[in-house]
N, C-alpha and C positions, 0 to 999 in steps of 0.2 A: 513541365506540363502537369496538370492536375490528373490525380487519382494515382491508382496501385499495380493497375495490368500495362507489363509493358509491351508485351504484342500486340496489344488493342492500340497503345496507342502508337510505337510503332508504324501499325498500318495506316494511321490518322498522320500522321508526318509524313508517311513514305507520298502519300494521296495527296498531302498539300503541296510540299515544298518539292517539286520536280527537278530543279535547280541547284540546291543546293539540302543531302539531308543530316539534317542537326538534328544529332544524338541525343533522345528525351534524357531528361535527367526528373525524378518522382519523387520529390521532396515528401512525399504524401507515406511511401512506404518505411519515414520513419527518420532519425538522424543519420542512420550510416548511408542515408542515398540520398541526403541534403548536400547543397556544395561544397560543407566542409569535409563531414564522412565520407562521398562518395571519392575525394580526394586525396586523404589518409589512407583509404582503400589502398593505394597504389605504391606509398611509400613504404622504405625498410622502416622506417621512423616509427616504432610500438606507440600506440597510445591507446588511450582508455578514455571512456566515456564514463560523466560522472554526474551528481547534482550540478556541476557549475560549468558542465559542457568537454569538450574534447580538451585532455590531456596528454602534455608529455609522458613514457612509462618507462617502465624497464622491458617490460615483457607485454608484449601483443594482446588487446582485450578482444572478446567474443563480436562487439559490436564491429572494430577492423576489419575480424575475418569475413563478416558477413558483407561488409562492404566489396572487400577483393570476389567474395563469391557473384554477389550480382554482377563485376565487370564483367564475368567469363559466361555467367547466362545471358545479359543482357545480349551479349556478342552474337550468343548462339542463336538468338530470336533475332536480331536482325540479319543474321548471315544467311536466316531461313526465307526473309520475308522480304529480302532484297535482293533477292538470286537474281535479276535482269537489270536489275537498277545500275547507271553508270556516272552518276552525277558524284559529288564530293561530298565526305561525309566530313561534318566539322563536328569535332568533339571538344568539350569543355573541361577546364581544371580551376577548381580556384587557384588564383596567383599566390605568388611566396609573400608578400605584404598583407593580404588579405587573409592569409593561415598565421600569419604571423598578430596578426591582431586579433586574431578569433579562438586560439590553440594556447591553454594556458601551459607553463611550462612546468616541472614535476612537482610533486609535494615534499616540503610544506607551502611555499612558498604561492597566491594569488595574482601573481605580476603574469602577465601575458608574455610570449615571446622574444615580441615588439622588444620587452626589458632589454634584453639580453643579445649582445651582438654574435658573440659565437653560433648561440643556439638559432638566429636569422638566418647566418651561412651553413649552420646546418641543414633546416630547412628548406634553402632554395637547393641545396643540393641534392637532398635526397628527390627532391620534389621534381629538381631535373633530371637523374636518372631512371625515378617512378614513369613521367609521361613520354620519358623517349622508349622504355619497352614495353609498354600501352599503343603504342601510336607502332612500333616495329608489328605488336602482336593485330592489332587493328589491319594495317596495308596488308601485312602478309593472308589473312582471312578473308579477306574481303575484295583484294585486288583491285581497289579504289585508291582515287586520291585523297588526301583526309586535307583537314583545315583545321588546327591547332589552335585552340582559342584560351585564353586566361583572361577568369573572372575576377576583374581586382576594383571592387564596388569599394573596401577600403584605403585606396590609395592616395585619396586627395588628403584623407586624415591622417592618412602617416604622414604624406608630404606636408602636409600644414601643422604637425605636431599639433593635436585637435584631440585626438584620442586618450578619452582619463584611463586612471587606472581605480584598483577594484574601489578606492574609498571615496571615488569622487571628488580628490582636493588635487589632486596632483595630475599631471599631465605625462604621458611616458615622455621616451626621448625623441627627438626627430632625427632620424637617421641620415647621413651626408647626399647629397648626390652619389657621389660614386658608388655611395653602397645602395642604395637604391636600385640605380641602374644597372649596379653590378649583379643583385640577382635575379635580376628579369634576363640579361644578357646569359646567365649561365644557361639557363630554357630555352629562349631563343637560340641559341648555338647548338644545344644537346638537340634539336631536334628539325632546326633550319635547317642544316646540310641534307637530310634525310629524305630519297630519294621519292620517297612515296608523298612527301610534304609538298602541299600546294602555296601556303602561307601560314604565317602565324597572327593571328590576331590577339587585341587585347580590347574587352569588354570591361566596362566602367559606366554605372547607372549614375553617379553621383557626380555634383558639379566641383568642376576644379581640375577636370587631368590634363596634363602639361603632354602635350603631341608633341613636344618640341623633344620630348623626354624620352618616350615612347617610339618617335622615330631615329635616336639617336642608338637605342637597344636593338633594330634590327625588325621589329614589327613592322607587317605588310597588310594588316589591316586595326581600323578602330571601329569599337561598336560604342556610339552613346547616346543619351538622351536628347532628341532632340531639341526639347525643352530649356537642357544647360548652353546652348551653345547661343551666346552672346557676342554683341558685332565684332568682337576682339576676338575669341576663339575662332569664329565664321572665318575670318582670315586664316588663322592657319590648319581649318580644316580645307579652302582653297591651295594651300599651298601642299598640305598632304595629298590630295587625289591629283593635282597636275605632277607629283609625283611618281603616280601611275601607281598608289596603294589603295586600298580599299577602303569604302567607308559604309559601313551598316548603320544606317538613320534609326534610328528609335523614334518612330512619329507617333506609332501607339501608344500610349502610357499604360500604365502597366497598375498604378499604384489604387485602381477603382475599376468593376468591373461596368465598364461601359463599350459598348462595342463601336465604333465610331463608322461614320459612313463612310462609302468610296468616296465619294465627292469631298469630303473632309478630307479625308488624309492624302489626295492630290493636290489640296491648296495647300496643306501644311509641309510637304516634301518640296513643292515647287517654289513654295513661296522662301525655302530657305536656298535653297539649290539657286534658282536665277540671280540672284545679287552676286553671286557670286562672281557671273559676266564668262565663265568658262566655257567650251565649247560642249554642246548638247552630247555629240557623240562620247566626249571624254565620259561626264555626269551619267550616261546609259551604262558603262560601261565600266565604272569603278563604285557606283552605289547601290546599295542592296537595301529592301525597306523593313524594317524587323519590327517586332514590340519592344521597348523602353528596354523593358525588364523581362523577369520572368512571370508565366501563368500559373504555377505551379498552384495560386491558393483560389481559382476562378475556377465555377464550375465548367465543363467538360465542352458542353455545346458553346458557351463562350467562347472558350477559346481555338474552337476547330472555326468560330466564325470569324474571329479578329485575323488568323491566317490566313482563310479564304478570302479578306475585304483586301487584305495587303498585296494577296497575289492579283487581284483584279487592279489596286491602284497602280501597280508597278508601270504597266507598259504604257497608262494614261498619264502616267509623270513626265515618261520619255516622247512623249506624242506631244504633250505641253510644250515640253524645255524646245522643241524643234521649232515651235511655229516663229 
């Protein structure tokens, strides 16, 4: 969400989304509350912020601390402002492939993570025991269900080995399946069992993610663009929700601030959703309508409006899919 007060906006979530409330994340108050800092935040893993972005360290830098500080306020203002509220609160993390492509590793060396396979498994480890006592510290607080979501906007480019490194000639490496899978499965595990966990999802803006991959790790929900999803993927986004997992539509784009009408984004939710030929009831009931992306760089009334238009398309989707 755009801007810097997180109880204002807060209150602006708690008011839209009755259903389901997702945790603001305020890219605006800086790096350490961008996806990737606000994520470091959580880990034992020291790093440091630099001219050429989040670093491996030895020792914990100021920008960290200030990150883990906002998780423990940010907490306190919702635990203030949602004292009646009993709906599921989903929180975000970036995923281990996406820190791992974004997070260079120590000095001297320019190579990203991604380089280096140990320092991968280090990452998703630490990364899985950071969000499973985030998410313990979260339930116990709040007495809610939560919804566990990993931001992995990076992963079609690591899976497609797409990703250069600093000098622009060379490509990193493409990591196996298994390891892949393997540490998304570490997160999924550290936190699937977890009694206060409702699902875990996995959000990915960009085209290319293999569901096939994604439901093999234990993931019970996918958030994407609805943009990328081509007659090919359509298919095995039909076979993901007859699976009875979730699927968050991204029909809003994200990438221009235009607020789109109800009537819009009813034909674009339904118009993907019917071909599909599944029963109406199933589609009410495993889809959720979201923006693409995130708001974080759209002014303020934009985006408390593109919420408002989604929550109004929602029930005229499921009124559609019936007739």
């Amino acid at each position: 969400m755009p801007g810097d007060d997180m109880r204002e906006t807060v209150r602006v979530v708690r008011d839209l989304l009755p259903d389901i409330f997702a945790w603001p994340e305020l890219p605006g108050r800086g790096p350490a509350s961008g996806m990737i800092g606000r994520t470091l935040g959580l880990l034992g893993q020291p790093c440091v912020l630099d001219a050429d972005g989040w670093r491996l360290a030895s020792a914990v830098s100021a920008p960290q601390v200030r990150s883990e500080r906002w998780w423990h306020s940010d907490l306190d203002d919702i635990e203030e402002l949602t004292l009646d509220a009993s709906a599921p609160v989903k929180v975000a993390f970036a995923g281990p492939w996406t820190l791992a492509a974004s997070v260079r590793l120590a000095h001297p060396t320019m190579d990203h993570v991604i380089a280096d396979e140990g320092a991968c498994r280090d990452v998703a480890q630490a990364l899985a025991e950071g969000v499973a006592d985030r998410v313990a510290t979260i339930s116990s607080r709040l007495g809610r269900p939560v919804l566990v979501q990993l931001d992995e906007p990076a992963a079609p480019a690591v899976l497609g080995g797409t990703l250069p490194t600093f000098s622009g000639l060379h490509r990193y490496r493409t990591p196996g399946r298994d390891e892949v899978e393997g540490a998304w499965r570490l997160v999924v595990e550290a936190v699937g069992g977890m009694p206060a966990v409702e699902g875990v999802w996995m959000h990915c803006c960009a085209p290319g993610l293999d569901l096939g991959a994604i439901e093999r790790t234990g993931f019970t929900g996918a958030a994407l663009d609805a943009r990328h999803l081509t007659d090919r993927s359509l298919d095995d986004v039909g076979g993901w929700l007859e699976s009875g997992r979730t699927l968050a539509l991204g029909v809003a784009r994200t990438d221009q601030v235009i607020v789109p009408p109800v009537d819009g984004l009813v034909d674009a939710a339904a118009g993907l959703l019917r071909p599909l030929g599944l029963d109406p009831d199933l589609l009410d009931a495993g889809v959720v309508l979201t923006p693409a992306c995130g708001l974080g760089t759209w002014p303020a009334d934009a985006a408390r409006a593109v919420l408002e238009r989604l929550g109004s398309a929602a029930p005229l989707v499921a009124e559609r899919l019936h007739r």
